[in-house]
FIGUVO-599636 format. One record per residue (C-alpha): residue in one letter; chain; x, y, z. Coordinates in steps of 0.5 Angstrom, whole numbers, plus 500, padded with zeros to 3 digits. Layout:
N
<r type="A" mol="A" xx="X" yy="Y" zz="Z"/>
...
//
This chain:
345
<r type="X" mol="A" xx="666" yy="477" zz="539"/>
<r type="X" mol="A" xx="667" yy="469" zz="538"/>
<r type="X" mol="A" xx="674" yy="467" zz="539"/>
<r type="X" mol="A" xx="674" yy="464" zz="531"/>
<r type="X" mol="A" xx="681" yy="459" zz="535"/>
<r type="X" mol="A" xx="677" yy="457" zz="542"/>
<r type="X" mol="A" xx="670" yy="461" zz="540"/>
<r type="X" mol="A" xx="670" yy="463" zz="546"/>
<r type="X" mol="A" xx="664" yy="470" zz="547"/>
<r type="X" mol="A" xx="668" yy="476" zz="548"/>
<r type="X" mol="A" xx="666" yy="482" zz="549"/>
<r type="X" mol="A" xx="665" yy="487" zz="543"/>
<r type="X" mol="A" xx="671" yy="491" zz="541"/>
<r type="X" mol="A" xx="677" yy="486" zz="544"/>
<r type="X" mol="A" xx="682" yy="486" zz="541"/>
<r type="X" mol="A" xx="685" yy="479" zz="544"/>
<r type="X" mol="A" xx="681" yy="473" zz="546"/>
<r type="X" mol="A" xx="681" yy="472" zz="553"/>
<r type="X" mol="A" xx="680" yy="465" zz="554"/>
<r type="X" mol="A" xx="687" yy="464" zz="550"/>
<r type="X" mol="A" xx="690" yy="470" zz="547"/>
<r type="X" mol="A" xx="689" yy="470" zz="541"/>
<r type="X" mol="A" xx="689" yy="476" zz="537"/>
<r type="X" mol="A" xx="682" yy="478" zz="532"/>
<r type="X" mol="A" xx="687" yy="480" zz="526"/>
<r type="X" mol="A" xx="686" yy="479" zz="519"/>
<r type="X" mol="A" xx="692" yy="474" zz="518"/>
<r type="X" mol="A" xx="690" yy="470" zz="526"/>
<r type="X" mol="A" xx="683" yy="470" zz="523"/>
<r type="X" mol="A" xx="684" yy="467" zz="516"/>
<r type="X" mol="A" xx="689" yy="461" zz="519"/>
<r type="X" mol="A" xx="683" yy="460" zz="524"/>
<r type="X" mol="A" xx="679" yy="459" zz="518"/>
<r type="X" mol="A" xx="684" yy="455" zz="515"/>
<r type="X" mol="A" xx="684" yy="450" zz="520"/>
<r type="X" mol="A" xx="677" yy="449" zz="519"/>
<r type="X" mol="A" xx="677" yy="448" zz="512"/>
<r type="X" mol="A" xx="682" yy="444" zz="512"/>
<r type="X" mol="A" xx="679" yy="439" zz="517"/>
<r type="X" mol="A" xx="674" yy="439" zz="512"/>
<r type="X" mol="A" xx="678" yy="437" zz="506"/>
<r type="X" mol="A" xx="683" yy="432" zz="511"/>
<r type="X" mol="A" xx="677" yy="428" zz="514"/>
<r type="X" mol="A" xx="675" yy="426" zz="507"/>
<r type="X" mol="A" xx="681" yy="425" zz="503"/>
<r type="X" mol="A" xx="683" yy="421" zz="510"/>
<r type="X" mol="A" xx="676" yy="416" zz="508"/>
<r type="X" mol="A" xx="677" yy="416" zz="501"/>
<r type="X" mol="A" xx="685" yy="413" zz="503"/>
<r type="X" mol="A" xx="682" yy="407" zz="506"/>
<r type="X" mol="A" xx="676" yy="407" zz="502"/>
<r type="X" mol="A" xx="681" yy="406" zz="496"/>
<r type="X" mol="A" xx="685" yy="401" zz="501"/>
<r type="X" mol="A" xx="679" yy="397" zz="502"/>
<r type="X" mol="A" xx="677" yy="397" zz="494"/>
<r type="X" mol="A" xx="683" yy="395" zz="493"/>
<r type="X" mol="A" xx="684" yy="389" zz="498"/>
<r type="X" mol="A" xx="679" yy="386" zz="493"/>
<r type="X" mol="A" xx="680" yy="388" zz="486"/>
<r type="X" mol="A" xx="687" yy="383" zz="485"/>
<r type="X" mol="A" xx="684" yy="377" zz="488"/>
<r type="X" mol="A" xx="678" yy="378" zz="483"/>
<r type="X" mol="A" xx="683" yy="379" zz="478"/>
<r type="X" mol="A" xx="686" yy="373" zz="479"/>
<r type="X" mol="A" xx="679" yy="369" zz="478"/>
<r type="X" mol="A" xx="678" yy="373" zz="471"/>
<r type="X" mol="A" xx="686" yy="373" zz="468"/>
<r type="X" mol="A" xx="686" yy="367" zz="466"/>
<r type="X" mol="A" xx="680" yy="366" zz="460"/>
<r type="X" mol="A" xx="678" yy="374" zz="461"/>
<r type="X" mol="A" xx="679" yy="380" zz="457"/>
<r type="X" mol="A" xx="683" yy="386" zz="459"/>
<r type="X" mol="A" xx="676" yy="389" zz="457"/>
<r type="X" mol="A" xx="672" yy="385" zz="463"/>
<r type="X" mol="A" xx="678" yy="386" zz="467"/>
<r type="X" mol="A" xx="678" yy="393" zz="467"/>
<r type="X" mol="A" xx="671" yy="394" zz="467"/>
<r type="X" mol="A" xx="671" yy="390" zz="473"/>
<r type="X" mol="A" xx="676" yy="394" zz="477"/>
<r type="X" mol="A" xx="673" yy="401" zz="475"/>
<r type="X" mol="A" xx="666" yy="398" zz="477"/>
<r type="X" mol="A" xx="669" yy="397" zz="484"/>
<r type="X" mol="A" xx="673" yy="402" zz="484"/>
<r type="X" mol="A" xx="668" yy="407" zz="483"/>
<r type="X" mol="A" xx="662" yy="404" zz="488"/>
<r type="X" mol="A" xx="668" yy="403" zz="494"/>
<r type="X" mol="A" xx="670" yy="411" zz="493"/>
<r type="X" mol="A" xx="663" yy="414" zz="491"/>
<r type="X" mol="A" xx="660" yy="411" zz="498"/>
<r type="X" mol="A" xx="665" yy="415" zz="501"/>
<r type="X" mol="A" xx="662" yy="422" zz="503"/>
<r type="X" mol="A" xx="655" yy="418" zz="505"/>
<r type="X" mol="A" xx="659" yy="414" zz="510"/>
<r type="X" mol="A" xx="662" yy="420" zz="513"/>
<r type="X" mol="A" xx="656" yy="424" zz="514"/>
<r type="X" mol="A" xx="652" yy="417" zz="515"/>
<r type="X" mol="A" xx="648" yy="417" zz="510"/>
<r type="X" mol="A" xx="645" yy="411" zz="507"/>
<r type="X" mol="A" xx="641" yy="415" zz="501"/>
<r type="X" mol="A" xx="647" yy="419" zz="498"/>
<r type="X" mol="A" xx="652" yy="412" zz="500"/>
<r type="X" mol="A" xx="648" yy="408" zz="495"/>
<r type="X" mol="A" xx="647" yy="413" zz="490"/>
<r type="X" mol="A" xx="655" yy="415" zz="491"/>
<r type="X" mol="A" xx="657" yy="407" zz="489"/>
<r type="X" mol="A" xx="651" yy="406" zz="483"/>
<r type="X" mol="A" xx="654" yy="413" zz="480"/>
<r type="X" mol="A" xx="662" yy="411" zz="481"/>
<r type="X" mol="A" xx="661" yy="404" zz="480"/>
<r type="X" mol="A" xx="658" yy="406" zz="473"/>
<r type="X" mol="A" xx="662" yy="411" zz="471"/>
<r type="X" mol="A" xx="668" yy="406" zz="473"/>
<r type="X" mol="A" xx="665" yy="400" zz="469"/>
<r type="X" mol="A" xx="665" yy="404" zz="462"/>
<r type="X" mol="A" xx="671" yy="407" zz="463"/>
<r type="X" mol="A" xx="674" yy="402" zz="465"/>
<r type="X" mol="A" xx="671" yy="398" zz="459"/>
<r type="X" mol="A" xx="674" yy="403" zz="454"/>
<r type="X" mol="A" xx="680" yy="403" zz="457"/>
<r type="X" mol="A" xx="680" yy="395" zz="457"/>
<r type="X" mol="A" xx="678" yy="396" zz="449"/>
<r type="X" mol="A" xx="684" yy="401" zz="447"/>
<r type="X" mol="A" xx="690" yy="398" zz="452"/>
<r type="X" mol="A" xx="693" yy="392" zz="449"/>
<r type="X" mol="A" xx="695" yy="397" zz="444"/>
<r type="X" mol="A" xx="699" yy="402" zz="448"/>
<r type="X" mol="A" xx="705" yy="404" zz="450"/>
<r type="X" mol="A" xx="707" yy="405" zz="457"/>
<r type="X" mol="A" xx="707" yy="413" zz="456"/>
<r type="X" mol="A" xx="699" yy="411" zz="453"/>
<r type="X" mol="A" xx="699" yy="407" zz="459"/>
<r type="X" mol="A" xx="699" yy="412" zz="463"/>
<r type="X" mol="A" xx="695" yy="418" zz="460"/>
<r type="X" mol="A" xx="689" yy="413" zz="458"/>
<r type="X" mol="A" xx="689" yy="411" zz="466"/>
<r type="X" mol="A" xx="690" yy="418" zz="468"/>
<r type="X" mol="A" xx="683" yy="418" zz="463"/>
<r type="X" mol="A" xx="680" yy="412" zz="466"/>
<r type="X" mol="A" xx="679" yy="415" zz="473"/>
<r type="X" mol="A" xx="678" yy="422" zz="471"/>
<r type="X" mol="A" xx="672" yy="419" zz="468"/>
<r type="X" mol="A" xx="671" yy="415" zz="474"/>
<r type="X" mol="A" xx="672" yy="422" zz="479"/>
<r type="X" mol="A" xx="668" yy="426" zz="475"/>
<r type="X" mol="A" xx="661" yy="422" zz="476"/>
<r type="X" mol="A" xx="663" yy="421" zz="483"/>
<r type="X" mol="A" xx="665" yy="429" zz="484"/>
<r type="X" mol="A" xx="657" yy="429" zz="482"/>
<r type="X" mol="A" xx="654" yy="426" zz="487"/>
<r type="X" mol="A" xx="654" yy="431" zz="493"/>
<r type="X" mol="A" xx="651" yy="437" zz="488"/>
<r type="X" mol="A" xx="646" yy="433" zz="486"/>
<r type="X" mol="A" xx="643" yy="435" zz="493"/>
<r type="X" mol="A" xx="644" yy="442" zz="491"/>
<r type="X" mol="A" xx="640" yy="441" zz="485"/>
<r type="X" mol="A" xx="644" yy="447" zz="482"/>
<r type="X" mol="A" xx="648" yy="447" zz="475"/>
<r type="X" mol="A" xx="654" yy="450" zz="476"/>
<r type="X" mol="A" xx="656" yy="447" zz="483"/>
<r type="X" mol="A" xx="655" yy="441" zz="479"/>
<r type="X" mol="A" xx="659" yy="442" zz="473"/>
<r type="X" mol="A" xx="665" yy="444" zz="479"/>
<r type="X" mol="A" xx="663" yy="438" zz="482"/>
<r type="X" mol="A" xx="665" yy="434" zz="476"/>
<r type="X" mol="A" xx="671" yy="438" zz="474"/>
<r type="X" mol="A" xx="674" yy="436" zz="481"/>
<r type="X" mol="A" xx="673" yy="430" zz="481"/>
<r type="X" mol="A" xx="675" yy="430" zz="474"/>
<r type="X" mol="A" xx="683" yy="433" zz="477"/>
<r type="X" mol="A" xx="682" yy="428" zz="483"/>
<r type="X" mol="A" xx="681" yy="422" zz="479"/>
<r type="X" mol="A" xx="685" yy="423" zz="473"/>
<r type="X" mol="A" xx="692" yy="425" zz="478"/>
<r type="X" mol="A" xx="690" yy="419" zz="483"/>
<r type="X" mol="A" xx="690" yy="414" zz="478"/>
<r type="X" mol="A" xx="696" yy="416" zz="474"/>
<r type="X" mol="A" xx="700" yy="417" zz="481"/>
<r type="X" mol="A" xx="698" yy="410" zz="484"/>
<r type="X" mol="A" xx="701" yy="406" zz="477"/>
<r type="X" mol="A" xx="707" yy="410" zz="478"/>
<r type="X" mol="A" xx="707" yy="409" zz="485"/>
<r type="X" mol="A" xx="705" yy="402" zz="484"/>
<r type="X" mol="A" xx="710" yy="401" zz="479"/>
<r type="X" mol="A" xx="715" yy="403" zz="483"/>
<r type="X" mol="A" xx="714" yy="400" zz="490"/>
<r type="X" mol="A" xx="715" yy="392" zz="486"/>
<r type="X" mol="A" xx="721" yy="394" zz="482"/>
<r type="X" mol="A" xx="725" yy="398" zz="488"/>
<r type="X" mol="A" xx="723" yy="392" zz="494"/>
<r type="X" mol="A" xx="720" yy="387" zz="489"/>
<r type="X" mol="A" xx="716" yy="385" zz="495"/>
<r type="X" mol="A" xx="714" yy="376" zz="495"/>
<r type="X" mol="A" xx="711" yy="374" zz="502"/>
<r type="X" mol="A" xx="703" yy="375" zz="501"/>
<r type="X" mol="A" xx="703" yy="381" zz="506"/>
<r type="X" mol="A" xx="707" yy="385" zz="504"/>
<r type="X" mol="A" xx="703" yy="384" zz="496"/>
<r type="X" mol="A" xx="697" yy="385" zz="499"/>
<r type="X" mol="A" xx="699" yy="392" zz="502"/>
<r type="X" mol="A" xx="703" yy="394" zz="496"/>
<r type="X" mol="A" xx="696" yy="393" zz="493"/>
<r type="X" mol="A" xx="692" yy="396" zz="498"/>
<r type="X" mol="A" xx="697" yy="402" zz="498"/>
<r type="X" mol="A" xx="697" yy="404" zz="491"/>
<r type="X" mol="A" xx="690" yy="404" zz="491"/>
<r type="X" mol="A" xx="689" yy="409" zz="497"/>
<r type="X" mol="A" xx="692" yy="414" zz="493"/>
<r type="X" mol="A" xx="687" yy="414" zz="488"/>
<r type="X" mol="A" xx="682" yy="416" zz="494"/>
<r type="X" mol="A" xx="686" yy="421" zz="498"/>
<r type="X" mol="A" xx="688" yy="424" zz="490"/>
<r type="X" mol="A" xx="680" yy="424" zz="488"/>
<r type="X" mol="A" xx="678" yy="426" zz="496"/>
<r type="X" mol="A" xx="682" yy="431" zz="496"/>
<r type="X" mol="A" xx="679" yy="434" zz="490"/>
<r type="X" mol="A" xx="672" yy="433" zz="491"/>
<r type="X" mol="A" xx="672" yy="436" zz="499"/>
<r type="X" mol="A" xx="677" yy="442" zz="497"/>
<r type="X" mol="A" xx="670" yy="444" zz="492"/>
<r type="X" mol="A" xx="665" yy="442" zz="497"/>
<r type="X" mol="A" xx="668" yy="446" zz="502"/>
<r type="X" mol="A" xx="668" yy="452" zz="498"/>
<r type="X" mol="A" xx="663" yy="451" zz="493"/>
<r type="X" mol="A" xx="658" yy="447" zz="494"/>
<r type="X" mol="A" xx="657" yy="447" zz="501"/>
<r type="X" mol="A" xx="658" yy="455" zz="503"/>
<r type="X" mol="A" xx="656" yy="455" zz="510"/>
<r type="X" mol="A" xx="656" yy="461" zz="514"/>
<r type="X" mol="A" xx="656" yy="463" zz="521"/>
<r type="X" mol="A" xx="649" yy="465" zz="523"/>
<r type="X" mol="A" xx="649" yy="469" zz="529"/>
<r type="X" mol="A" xx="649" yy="469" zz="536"/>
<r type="X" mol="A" xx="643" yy="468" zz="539"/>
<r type="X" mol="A" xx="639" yy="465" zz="533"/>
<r type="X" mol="A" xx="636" yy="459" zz="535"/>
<r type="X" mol="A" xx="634" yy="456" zz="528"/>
<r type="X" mol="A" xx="639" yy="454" zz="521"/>
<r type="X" mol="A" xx="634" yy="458" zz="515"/>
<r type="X" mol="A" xx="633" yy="453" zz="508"/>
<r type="X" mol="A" xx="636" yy="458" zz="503"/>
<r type="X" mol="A" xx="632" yy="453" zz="497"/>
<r type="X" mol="A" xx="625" yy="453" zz="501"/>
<r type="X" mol="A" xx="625" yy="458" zz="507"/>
<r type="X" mol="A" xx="624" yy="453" zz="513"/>
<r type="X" mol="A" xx="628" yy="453" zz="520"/>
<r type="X" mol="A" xx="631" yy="448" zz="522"/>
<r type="X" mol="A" xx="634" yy="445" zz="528"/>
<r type="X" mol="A" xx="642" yy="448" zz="530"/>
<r type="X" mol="A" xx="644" yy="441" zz="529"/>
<r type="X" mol="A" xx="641" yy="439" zz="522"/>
<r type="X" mol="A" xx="646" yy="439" zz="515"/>
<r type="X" mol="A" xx="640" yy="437" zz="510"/>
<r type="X" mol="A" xx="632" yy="441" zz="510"/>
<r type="X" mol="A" xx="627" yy="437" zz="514"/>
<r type="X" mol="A" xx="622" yy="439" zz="509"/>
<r type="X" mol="A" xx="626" yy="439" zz="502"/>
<r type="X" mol="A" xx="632" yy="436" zz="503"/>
<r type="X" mol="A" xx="636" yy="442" zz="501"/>
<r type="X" mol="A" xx="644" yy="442" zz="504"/>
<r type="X" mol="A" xx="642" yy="447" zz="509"/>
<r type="X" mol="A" xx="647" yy="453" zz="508"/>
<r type="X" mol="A" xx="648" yy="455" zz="514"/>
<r type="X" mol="A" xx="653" yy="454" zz="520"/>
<r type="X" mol="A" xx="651" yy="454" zz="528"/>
<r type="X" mol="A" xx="657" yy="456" zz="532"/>
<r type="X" mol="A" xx="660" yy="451" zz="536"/>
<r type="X" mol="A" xx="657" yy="453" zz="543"/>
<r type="X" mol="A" xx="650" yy="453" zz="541"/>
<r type="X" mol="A" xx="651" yy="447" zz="539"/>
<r type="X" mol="A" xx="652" yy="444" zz="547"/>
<r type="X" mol="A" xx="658" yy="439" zz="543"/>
<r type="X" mol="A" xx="661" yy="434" zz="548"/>
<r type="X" mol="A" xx="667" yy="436" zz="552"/>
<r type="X" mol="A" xx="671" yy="430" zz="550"/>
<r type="X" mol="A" xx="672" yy="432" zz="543"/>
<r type="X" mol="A" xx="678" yy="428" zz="541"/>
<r type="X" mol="A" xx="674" yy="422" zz="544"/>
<r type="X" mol="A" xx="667" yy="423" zz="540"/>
<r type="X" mol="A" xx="672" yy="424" zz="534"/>
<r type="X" mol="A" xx="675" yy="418" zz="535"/>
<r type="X" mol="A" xx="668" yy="414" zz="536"/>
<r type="X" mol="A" xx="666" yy="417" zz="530"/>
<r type="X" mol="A" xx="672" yy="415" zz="527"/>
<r type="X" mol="A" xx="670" yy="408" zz="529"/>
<r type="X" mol="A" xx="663" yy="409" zz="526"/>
<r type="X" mol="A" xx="665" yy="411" zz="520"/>
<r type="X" mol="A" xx="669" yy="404" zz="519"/>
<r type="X" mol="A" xx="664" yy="400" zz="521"/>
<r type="X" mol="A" xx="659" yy="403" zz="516"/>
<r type="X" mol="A" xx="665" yy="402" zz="510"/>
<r type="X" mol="A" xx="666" yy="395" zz="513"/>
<r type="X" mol="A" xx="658" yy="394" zz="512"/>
<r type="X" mol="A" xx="659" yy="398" zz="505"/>
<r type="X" mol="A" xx="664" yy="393" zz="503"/>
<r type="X" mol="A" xx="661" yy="387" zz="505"/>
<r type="X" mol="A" xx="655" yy="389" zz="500"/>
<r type="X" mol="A" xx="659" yy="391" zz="495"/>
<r type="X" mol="A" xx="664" yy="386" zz="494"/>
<r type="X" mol="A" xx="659" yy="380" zz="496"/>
<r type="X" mol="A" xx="655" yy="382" zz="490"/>
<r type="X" mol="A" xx="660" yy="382" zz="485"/>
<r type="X" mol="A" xx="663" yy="376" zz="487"/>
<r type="X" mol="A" xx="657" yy="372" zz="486"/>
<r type="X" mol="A" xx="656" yy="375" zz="480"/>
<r type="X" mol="A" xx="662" yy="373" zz="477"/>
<r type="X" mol="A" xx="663" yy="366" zz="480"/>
<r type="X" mol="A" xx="655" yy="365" zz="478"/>
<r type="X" mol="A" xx="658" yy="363" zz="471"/>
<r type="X" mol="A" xx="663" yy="358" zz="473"/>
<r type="X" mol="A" xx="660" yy="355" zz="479"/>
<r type="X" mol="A" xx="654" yy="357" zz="483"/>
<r type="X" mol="A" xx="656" yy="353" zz="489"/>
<r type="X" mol="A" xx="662" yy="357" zz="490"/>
<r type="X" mol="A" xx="659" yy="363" zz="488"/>
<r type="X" mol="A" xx="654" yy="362" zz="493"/>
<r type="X" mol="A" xx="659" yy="360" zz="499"/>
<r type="X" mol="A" xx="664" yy="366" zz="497"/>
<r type="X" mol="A" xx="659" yy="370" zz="497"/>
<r type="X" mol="A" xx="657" yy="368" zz="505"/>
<r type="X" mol="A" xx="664" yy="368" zz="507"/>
<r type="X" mol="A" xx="664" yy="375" zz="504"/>
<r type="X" mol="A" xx="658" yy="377" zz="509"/>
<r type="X" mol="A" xx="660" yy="374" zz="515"/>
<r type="X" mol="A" xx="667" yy="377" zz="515"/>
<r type="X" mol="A" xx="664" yy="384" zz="514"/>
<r type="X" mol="A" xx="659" yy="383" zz="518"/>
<r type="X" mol="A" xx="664" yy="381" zz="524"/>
<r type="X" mol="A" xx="668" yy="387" zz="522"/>
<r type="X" mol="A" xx="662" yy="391" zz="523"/>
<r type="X" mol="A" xx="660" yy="389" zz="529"/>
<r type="X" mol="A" xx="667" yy="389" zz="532"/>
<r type="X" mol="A" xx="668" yy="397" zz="530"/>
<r type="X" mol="A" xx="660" yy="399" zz="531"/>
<r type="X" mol="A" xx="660" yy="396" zz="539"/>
<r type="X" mol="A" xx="667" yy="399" zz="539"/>
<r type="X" mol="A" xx="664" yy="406" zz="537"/>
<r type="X" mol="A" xx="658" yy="405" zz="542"/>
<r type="X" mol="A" xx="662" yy="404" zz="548"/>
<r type="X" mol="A" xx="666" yy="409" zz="547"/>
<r type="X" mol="A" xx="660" yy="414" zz="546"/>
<r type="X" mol="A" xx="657" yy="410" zz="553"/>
<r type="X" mol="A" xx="663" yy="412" zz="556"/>
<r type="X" mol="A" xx="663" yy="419" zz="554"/>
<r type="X" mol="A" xx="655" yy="420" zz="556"/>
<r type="X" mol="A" xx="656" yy="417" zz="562"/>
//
């Protein structure tokens, strides 16, 4: 029997784990399965945290451009569009995919412009009660086309629909939850040096991605990526959708590009014994793919909005933006590949 705490191989019919004690009960069995889920869950609301951080870094600058002669229905289309692109990508950068990254920014940047822009409409005539009702339904809208993205690959109505639904909850709590806690943090510290706005801002908005993350990974976990342990001595992961084996370390169908189902255990995967250390390379991997997203994301953005008013400083804006993201991606990537250097060497 595999220890599920160490995954240790033990003879059959033990009752404890002889390599660290633990004891094959239903109850020690559900707290290791517990802990794996919430790896999952943790690990995509923690990117979601400084996805929103990052999208949140631009917006108020951006904003500041357009507050002068801008209506609040640009203004809010505007931050939904990039709101939603920097939190939809977040689930392609953890699995370091750029297909499902740029699918996740065009559907969250949709999503988050046209609600965005409905919100903008309708929001010179609400009060704060209102107020904070129709953010809740900005970007519960917002959550629910990014909620989306990872079952599109499933090509399965019902996983879709829980999809939507939590990110549905997700986005329409963060949003509602990063007013509150925005409104609070100004009229309790009434922060005035430029750091500390800029944190305040930052902040508030990676409470929409840890909300919205959240939500949407407890669903993939349990719902949309039910994996199942295969058992020991299989050398292959069987494609529920057309029946193709795969390697043990595949997530996706090499024929049909499936989410594959099934789930090797740790020790046939020959994973690297420096654990913390490979987790915190990817660590920094996934900080340089979000560098590399936001670079992209914010330049497009800021060119199309400074085009208008001048196309010189809507060009070198756009260059400024470039060279920061690609100095940030190259200091996280080379970081990254030290690391794994050191751990293969």
């Amino acid at each position: 029997m595999n220890c599920p705490s160490c995954y240790h191989d033990n003879v059959e019919g033990a009752h404890f784990c002889g390599r660290c004690r633990t004891g094959f009960s239903s109850a020690n069995l559900f707290l290791a399965s517990a802990r794996d889920h919430l790896f999952w869950i943790f690990r995509r609301s923690n990117a979601g945290f400084l996805s929103g951080i990052v999208a949140w870094s631009f917006i108020p600058a951006i904003s500041r451009v357009l507050s002068s002669d801008s209506s609040a229905m640009y203004y809010f289309a505007v931050e939904g569009l990039l709101g939603g692109a920097f939190l939809g990508t977040v689930d392609g950068m953890v699995e370091e995919s750029t297909p499902k990254t740029m699918l996740g920014a065009f559907i969250g940047g949709l999503f988050g412009m046209v609600a965005g822009a409905v919100f903008g409409h309708f929001s010179d005539g609400l009060n704060a009660s209102q107020t904070v009702w129709g953010l809740f339904c900005f970007w519960a809208v917002t959550g629910a086309g990014i909620g989306m993205v990872s079952a599109v690959w499933e090509r399965r109505p019902k996983k879709l629909i829980f999809g939507a639904i939590a990110g549905l909850a997700g986005g329409g709590v963060g949003g509602g939850l990063r007013y509150a806690v925005y409104a609070y943090l100004i009229d309790t510290f009434n922060p005035q040096t430029w750091y500390l706005r800029r944190f305040t801002e930052g902040f508030s908005g990676g409470i929409i991605g840890v909300t919205l993350w959240f939500a949407i990974g407890a669903v993939e976990r349990f719902v949309i990526f039910q994996r199942k342990r295969i058992e020991t001595g299989r050398t292959y992961k069987t494609c529920h959708h057309c029946k193709g084996h795969n390697a043990l370390d595949l997530w996706y169908c090499t024929t049909c590009g499936s989410v594959l189902q099934e789930a090797a255990m740790p020790d046939a995967l020959q994973l690297s014994p420096y654990q913390t250390l490979d987790r915190f390379a990817s660590f920094l991997r996934f900080l340089s793919r979000l560098a590399g997203t936001a670079g992209f994301i914010a330049g497009l953005v800021v060119f199309i909005i400074f085009v208008p008013v001048n196309f010189m400083l809507a060009c070198v804006a756009t260059v400024l933006v470039a060279i920061a993201s690609y100095a940030f991606q190259a200091l996280f990537s080379g970081l990254s590949e030290s690391l794994r250097i050191y751990i293969r060497s």
